[in-house]
RODO-2510 file (C-alpha; in nm, 4 decimals, decimal comma):
residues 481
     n   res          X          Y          Z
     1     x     8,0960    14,3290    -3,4525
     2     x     7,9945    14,6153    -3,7107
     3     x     7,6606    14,6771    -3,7155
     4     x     7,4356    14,4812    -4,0024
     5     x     7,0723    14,5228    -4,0770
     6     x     6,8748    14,6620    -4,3510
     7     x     6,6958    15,0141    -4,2683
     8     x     6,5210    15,2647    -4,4257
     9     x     6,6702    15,5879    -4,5330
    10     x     6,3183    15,7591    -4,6227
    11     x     6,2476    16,1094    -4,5442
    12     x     5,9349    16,2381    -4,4892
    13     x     5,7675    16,5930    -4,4247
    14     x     5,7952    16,7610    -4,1452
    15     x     5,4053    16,8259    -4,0358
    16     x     5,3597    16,7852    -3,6391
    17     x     5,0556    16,5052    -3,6547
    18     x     4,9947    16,2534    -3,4717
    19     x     4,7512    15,9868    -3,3733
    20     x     4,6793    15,8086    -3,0257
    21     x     4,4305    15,6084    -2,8762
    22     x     4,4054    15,4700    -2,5607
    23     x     4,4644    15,1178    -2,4391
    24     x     4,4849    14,8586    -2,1830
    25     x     4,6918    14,5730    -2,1120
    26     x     4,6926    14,2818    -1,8447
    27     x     4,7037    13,9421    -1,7785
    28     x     4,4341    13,7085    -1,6323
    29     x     4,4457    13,8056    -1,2468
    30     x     4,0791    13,7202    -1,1192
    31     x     3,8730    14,0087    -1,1737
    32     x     3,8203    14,0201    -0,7707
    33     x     4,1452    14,1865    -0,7695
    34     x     3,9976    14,4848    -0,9605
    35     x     3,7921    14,7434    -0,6786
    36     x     3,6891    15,1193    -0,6700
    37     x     4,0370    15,1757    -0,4976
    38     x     4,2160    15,0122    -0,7566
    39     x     4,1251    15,2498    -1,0565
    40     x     4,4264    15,3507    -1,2012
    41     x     4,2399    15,6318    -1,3899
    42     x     3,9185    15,6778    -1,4035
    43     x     3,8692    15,9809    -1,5966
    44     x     3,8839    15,9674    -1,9508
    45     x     4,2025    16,1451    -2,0718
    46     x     4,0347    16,2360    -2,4281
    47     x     4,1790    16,3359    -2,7412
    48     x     4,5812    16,4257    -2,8000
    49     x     4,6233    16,7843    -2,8500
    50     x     4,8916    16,8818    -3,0828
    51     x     5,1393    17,1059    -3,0144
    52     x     5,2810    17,2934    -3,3356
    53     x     5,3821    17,6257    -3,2755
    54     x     5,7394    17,6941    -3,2584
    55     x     5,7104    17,8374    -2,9317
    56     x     5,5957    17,5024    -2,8040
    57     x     5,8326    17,2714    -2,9746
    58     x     6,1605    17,4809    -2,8985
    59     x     6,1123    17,3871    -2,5888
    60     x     6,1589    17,0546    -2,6805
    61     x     6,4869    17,1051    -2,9221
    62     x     6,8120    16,8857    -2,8620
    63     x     7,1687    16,9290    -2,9124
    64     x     7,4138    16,6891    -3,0127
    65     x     7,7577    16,6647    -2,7898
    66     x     7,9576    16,3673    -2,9474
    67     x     8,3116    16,2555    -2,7791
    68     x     8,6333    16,2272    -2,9666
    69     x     8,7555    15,9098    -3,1462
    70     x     9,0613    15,9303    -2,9409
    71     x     8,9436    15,9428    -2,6429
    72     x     8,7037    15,6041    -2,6637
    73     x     9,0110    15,4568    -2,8447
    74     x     9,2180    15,5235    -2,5529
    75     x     8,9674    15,4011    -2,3010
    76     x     8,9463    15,0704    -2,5197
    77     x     9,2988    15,0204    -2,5175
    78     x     9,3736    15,0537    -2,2027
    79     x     9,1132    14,7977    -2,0783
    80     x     9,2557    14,5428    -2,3341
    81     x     8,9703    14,5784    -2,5996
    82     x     8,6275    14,5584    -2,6483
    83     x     8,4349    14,2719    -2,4884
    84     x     8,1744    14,2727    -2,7581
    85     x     7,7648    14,1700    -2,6486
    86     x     7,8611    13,7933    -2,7015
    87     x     8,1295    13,8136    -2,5026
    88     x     7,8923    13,9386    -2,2084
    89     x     7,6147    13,6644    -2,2871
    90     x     7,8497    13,4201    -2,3043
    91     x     7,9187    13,5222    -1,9411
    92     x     7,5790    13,5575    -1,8430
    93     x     7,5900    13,4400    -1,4393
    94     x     7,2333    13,5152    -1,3153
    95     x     6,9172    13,3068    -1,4355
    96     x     6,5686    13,4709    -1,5024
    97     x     6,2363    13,2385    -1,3449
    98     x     6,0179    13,1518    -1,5788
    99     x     5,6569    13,2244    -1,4861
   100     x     5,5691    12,9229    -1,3103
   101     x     5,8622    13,0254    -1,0569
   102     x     5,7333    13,3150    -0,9950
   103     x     5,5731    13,4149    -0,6819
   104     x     5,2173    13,5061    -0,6249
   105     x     5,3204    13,8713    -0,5598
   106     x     5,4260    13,9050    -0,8425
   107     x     5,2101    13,6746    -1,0719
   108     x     4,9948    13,9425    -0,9120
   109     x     5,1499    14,2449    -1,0631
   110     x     5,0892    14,1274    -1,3956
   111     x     4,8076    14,2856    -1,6095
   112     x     4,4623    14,1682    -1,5760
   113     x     4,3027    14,2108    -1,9078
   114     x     4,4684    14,1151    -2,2077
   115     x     4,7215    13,8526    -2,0586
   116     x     5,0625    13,8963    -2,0696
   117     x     5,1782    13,5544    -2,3122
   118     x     5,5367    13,5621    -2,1787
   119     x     5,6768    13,5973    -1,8027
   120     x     6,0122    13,6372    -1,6513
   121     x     6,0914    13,6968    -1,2842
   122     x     6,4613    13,8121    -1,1786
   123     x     6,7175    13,6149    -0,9455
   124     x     6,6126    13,6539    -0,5792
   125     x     6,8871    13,9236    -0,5089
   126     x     6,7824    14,1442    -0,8352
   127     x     6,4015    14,0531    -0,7417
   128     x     6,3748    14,1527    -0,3686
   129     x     6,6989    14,4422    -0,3259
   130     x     6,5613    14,8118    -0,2239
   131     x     6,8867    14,9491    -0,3373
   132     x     6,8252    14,9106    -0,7634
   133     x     6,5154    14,9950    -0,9278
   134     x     6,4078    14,8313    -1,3085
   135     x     6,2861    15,1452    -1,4893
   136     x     6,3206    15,0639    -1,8608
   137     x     6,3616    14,7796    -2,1525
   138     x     6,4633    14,7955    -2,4921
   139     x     6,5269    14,4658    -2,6968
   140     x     6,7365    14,3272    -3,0258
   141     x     6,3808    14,3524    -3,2305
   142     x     6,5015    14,7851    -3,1797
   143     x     6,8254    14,7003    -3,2877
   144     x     6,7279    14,5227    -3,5932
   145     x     6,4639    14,4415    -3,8351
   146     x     6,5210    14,0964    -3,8027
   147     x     6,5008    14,0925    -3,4246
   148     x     6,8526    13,9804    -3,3807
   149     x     7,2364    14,1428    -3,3370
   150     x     7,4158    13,8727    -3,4987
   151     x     7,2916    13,5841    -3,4339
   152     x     7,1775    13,6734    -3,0881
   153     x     6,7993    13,7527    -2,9496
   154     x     6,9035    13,9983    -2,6616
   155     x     6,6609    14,1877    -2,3951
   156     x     6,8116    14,4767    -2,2143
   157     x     6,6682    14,6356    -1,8900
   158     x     6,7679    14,9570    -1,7136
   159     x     6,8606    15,0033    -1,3660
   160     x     6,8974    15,2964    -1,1453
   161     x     7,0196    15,3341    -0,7980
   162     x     6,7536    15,4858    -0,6481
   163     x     6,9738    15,5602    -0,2933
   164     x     6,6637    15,5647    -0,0787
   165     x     6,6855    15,2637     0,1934
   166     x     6,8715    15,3095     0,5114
   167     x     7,2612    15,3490     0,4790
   168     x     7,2860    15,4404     0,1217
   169     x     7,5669    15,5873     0,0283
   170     x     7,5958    15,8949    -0,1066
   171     x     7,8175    15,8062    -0,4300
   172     x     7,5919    15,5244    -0,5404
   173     x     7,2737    15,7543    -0,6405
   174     x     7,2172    15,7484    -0,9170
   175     x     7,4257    15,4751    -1,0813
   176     x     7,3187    15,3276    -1,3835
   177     x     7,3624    14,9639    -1,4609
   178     x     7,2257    14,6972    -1,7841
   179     x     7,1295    14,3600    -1,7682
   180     x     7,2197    14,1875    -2,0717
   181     x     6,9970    13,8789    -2,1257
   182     x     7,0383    13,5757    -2,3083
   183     x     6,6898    13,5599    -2,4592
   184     x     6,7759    13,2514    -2,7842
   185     x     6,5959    12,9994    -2,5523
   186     x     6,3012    13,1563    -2,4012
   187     x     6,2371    12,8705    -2,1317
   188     x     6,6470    12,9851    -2,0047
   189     x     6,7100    13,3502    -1,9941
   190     x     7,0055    13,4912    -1,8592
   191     x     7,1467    13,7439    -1,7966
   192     x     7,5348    13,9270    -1,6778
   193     x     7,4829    14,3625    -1,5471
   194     x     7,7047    14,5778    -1,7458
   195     x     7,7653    14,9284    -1,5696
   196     x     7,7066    15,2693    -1,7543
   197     x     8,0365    15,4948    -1,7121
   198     x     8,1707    15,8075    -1,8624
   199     x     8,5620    15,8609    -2,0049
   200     x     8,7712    16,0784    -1,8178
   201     x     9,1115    16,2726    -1,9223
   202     x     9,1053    16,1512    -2,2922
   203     x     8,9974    15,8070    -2,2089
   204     x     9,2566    15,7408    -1,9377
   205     x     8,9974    15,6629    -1,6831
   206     x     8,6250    15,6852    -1,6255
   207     x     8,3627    15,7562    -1,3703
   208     x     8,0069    15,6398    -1,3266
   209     x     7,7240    15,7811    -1,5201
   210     x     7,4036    15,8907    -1,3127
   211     x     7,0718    15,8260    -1,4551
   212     x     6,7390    15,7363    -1,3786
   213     x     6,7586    15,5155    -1,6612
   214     x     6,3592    15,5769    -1,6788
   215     x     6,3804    15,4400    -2,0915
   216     x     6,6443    15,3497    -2,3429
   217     x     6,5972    15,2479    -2,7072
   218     x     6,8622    15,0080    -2,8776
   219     x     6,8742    15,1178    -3,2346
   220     x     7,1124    14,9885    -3,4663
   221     x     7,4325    15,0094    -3,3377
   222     x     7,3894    15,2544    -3,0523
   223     x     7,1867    15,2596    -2,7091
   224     x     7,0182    15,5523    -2,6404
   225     x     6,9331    15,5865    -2,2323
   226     x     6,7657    15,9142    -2,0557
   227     x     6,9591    16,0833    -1,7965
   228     x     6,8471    16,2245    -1,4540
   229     x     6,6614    16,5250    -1,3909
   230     x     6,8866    16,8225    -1,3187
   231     x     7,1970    16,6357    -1,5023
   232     x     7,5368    16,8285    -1,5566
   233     x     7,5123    17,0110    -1,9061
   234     x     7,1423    17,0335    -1,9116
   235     x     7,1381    16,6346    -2,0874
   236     x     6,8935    16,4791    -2,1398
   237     x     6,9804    16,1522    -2,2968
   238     x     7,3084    15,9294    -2,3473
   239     x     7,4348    15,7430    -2,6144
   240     x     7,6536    15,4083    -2,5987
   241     x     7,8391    15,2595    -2,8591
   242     x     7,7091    14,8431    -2,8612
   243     x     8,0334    14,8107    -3,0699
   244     x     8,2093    14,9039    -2,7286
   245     x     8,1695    14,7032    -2,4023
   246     x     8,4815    14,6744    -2,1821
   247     x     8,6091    14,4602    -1,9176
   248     x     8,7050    14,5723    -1,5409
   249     x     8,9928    14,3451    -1,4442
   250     x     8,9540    14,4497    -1,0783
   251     x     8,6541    14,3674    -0,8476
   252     x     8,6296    14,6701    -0,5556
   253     x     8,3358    14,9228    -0,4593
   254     x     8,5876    15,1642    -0,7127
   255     x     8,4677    15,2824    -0,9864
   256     x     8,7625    15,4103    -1,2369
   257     x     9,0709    15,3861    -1,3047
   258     x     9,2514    15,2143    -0,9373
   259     x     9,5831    15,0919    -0,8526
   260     x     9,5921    14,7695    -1,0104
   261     x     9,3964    14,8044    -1,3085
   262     x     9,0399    14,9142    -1,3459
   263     x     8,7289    14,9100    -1,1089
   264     x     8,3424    14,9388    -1,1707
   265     x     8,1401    14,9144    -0,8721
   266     x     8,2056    14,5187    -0,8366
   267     x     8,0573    14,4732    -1,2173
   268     x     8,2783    14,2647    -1,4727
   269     x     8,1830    14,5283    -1,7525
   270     x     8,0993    14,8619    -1,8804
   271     x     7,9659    15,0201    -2,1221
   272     x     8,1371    15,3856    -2,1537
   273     x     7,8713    15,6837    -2,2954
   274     x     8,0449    15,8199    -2,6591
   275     x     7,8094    16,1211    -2,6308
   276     x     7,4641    16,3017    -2,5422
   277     x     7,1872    16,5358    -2,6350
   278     x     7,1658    16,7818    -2,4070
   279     x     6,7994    17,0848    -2,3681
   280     x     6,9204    17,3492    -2,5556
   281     x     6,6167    17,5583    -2,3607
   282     x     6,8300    17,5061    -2,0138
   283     x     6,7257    17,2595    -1,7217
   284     x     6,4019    17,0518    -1,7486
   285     x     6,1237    17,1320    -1,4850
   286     x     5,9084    16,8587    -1,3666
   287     x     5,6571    17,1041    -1,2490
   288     x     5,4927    17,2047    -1,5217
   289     x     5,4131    17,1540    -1,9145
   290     x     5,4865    17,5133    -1,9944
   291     x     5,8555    17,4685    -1,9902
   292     x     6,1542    17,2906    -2,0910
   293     x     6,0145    16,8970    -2,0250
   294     x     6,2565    16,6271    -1,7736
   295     x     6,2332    16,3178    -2,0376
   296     x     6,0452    15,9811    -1,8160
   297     x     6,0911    15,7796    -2,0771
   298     x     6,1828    15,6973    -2,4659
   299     x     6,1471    15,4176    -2,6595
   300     x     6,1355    15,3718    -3,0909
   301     x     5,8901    15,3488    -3,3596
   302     x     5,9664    15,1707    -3,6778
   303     x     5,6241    15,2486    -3,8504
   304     x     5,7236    15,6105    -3,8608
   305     x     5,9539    15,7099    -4,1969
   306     x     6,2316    15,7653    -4,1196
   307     x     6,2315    15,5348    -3,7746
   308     x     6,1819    15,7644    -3,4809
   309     x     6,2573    15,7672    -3,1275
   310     x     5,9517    15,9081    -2,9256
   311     x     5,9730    16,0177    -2,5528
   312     x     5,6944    16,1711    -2,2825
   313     x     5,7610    16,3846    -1,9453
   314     x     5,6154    16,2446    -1,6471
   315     x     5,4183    16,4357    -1,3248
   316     x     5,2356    16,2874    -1,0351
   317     x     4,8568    16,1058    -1,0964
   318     x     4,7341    16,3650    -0,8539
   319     x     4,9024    16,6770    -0,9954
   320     x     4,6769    16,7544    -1,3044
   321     x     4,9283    16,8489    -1,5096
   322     x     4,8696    16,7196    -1,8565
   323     x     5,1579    16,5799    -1,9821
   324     x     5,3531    16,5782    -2,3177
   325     x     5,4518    16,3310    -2,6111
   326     x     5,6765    16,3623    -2,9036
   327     x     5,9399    16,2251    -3,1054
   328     x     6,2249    16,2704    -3,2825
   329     x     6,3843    16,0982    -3,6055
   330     x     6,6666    15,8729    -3,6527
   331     x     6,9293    16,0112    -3,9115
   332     x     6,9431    15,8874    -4,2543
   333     x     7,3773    15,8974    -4,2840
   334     x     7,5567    15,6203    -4,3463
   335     x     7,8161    15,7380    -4,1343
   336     x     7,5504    15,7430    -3,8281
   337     x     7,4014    15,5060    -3,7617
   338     x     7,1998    15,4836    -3,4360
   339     x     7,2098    15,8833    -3,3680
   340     x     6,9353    16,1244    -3,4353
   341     x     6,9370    16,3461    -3,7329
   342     x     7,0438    16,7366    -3,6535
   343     x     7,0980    16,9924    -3,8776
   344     x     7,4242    17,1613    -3,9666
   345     x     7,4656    17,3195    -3,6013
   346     x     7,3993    16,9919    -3,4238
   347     x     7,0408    17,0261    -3,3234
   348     x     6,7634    16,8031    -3,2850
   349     x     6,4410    16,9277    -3,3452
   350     x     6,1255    16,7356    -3,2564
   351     x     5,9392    16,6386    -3,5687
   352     x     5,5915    16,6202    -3,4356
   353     x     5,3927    16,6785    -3,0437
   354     x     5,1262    16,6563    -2,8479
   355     x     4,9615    16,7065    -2,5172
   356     x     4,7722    16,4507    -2,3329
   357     x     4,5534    16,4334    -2,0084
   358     x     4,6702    16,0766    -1,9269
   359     x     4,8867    16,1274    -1,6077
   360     x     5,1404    15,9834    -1,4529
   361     x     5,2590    15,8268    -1,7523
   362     x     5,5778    15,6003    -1,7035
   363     x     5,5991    15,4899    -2,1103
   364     x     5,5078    15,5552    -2,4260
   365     x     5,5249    15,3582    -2,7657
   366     x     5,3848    15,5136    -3,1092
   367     x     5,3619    15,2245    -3,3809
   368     x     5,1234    15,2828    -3,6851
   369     x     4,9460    14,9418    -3,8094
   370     x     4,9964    14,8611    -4,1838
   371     x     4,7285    15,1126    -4,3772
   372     x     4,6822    15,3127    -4,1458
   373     x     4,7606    15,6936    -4,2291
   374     x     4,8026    15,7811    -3,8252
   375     x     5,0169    15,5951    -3,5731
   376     x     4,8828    15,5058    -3,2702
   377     x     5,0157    15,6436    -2,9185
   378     x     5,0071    15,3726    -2,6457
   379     x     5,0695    15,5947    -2,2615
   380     x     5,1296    15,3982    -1,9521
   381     x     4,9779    15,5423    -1,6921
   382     x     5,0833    15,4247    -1,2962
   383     x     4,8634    15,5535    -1,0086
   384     x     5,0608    15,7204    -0,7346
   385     x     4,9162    15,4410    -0,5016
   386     x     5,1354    15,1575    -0,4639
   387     x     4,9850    14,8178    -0,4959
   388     x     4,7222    14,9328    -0,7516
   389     x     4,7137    14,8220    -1,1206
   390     x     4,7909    15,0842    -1,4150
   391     x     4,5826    15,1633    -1,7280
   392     x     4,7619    15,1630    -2,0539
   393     x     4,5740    15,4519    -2,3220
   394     x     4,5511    15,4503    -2,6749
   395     x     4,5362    15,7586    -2,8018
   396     x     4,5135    15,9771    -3,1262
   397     x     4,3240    16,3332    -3,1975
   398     x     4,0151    16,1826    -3,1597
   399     x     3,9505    15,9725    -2,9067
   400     x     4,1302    15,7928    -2,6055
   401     x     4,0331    15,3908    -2,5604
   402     x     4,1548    15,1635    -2,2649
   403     x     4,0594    14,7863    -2,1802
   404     x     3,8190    14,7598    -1,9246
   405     x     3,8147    14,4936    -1,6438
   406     x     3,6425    14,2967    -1,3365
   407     x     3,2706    14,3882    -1,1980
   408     x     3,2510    14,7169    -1,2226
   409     x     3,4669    14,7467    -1,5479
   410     x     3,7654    14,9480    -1,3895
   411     x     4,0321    15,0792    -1,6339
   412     x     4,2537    14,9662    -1,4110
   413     x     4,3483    14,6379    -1,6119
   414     x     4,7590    14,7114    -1,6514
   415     x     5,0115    14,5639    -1,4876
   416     x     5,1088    14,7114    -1,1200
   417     x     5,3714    14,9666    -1,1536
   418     x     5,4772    14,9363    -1,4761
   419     x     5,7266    15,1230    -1,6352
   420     x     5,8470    15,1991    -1,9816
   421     x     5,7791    14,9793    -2,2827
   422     x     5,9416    14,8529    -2,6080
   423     x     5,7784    14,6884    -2,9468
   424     x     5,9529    14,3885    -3,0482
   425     x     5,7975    14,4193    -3,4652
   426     x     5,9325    14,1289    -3,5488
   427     x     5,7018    13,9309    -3,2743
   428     x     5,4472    14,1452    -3,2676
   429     x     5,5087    14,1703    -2,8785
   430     x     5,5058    14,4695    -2,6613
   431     x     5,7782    14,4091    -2,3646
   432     x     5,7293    14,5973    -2,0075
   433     x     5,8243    14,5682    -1,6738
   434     x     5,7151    14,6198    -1,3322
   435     x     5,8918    14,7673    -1,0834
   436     x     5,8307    14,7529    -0,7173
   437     x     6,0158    14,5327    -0,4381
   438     x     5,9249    14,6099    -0,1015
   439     x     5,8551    14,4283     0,2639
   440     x     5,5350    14,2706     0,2872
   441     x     5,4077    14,6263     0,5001
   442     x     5,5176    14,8513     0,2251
   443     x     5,7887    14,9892     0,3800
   444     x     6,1182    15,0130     0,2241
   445     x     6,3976    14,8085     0,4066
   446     x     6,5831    14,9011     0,6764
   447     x     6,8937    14,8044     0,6682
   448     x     6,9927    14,4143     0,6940
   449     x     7,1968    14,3101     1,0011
   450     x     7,4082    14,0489     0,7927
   451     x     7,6950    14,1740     0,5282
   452     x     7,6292    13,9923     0,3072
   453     x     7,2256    14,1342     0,2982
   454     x     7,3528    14,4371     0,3127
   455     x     7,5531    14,3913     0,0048
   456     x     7,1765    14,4050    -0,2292
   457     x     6,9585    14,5729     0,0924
   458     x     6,8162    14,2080     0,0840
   459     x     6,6253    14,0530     0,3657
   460     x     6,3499    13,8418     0,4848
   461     x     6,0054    13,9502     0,4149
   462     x     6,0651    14,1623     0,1397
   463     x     5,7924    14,1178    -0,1438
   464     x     5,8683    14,1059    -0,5311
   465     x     5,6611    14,2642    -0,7669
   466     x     5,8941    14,2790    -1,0549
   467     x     5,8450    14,0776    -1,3477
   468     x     5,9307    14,1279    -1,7566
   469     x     5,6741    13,9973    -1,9500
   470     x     5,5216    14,0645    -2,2949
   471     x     5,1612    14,1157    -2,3890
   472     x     5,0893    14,0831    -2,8611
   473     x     5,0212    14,4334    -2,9750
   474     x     4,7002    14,2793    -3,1113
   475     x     4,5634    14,1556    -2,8179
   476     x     4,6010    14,4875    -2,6802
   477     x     4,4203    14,6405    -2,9522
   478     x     4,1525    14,3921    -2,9384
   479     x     4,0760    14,4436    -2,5570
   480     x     3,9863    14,7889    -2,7077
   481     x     3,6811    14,6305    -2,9139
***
């Protein structure tokens, strides 16, 4: 289906400014959860810092690599034609718990203060496997003003295969995969993976893209994903093509083109990348703010002009590294749609950033509320301790403000491990997801004894934490009050 909406082609100058203040969301956990140990950050991060030399935002420049026509045609053909997103709903084979299904574990990872008004739990073998980690969301309210792609409500969550329990093999790090969910009845969601690949030769085969999948924004026609630190070409994002989701006729560990037809990983479909922005600076470095930044996460901001897609680099709680925002804007051309706008040479340049003391910061969201002159930067902030609830900061030049909780009014009032976050305008929701899954000591699996365990690292005793729920913007700003 061509892409349909109504957006806004404004333009706007190009002064780096920004606003943020800090917040806190959760959801109605008895404040005995909330101790000392628990504090997911008890410093004040204070004010934004903006960054506006050139010397500081170079390092943040983008460049576009697009591939041919041909070459997705090709790919298309070959695999009989694209599949289309209702033609993956409509296939949807896994069903989401609603919240009173869920376990304690992980009613438990949900926010403490304000409460989360929606709550979905995954299908035991997505909910408990070591082998695939949830790291992002994005949702049809990106895609579209009116919250829908055709007459669909969709919610898509990233995947990565983080390759870290026992007898992981090699050539699955790092694989990306979607779930598509059927979100037009919220008491039934469902959802069918669809596998993120590369074309190969001019579209005569593929191979498997590798990212951490740590955000992705769905806007208008395109899906926007960050790659993995250290990725071929110095990229730092990929884009997908909604228009083009194909269908693997062959179900093997394969991924590509194989003897019989075509192969991805034991996934029905795939979703081939048609391009990326890669650092023009060289590789990231997760060490330090001083050079070119590894992107965490991304996710989009309709209350900027034009819409925007902002982005933050991530380094451990304890390191002390302060941390940076910023964002870039969506192009204005009819003839593309979904892709950021870059001058004649290709390039992205960031339109506006800042530095923040909020560590650790898995997400970010910028949305501006109607009057306001300033958006406000929401930061996510995860402690490096598992187990422990997160603080979510609103920030801007001035200040930083986050919800307070329990006894001894801990900031520490976010959901547990909580990753990056989307803003569903048309709702009014913010949509996040936790992300942890391990046994009940902490451990990661070892390896289970029966195939068919082995097949998602399942196996008794493993604890689910992961849940996708969504908490009103308001109510977040309100806990602020």
């Amino acid at each position: 289906m061509a892409y349909r909406g109504k957006h806004r082609r404004r333009k706007k100058g190009r002064a780096l400014r920004a606003s943020l203040a800090g917040t806190a969301l959760a959801l109605t956990v008895a404040a005995g959860l909330i101790s000392t140990s628990q504090a997911a950050s008890s410093d004040n991060p204070g004010a934004l810092t903006a960054l506006s030399s050139s010397s500081e935002t170079d390092k943040l420049e983008l460049h576009e690599n697009l591939v041919g026509q041909d070459t997705l045609d090709t790919l298309a053909s070959g695999m009989g034609g694209n599949v289309g997103v209702d033609g993956v709903l409509k296939n949807a084979n896994h069903t989401m718990r609603n919240r009173a299904d869920c376990g304690a574990s992980e009613e438990a990872a949900l926010p403490v203060e304000p409460a989360a008004t929606r709550a979905y739990c995954w299908a035991d073998s997505d909910a408990r496997t070591q082998k695939w980690q949830p790291q992002s969301v994005t949702t049809s309210g990106d895609s579209d003003e009116d919250g829908r792609w055709g007459s669909n409500r969709v919610i898509l969550s990233g995947w990565t295969h983080d390759g870290q329990e026992a007898g992981a093999q090699e050539e699955d790090q790092g694989l990306a995969r979607v779930a598509f969910i059927d979100a037009n009845d919220p008491g039934n969601l469902k959802y069918r993976w669809v596998l993120l690949v590369a074309p190969l030769d001019g579209g005569k085969n593929f191979e498997a893209v590798r990212s951490r999948i740590g955000g992705m924004v769905w806007y208008q026609d395109k899906l926007i994903v960050t790659a993995r630190n250290g990725a071929a070409g110095n990229d730092a994002l990929f884009v997908f093509d909604m228009n083009r989701i194909l269908r693997a006729d062959v179900v093997s560990g394969a991924v590509g083109r194989v003897k019989d037809g075509w192969s991805a990983h034991g996934y029905r479909y795939v979703m081939p990348a048609m391009g990326s922005y890669s650092l023009t600076g060289g590789a990231c470095d997760a060490t330090t703010n001083d050079r070119v930044p590894c992107f965490a996460s991304v996710s989009l901001d309709r209350t900027s002009t034009p819409d925007s897609l902002v982005a933050n680099e991530w380094f451990r709680p304890d390191s002390g590294e302060p941390g940076r925002v910023w964002r870039y804007d969506y192009s204005s051309g009819g003839d593309r749609t979904g892709l950021l706008a870059t001058d004649a040479g290709g390039r992205v340049r960031a339109d506006e950033a800042y530095e923040t003391h909020a560590v650790g910061l898995q997400g970010v969201l910028s949305h501006r509320p109607n009057g306001a002159s300033e958006p406000n930067w929401y930061t996510g902030h995860a402690p490096d301790a598992r187990g422990e609830h997160g603080t979510l900061w609103r920030q801007n030049e001035s200040a930083a403000k986050a919800a307070k909780c329990g006894a001894e009014e801990s900031y520490a009032c976010w959901g547990r491990d909580t990753e990056a976050m989307s803003y569903w305008q048309e709702t009014g929701e913010l949509w996040t997801l936790t992300g942890r899954a391990a046994t009940a000591s902490g451990r990661a699996n070892e390896l289970p004894e029966r195939a068919a365990d082995r097949a998602t690292a399942w196996q008794p005793g493993t604890v689910s934490e992961r849940v996708l729920y969504a908490v009103p913007l308001s109510s977040v700003d309100r806990s602020l009050e």
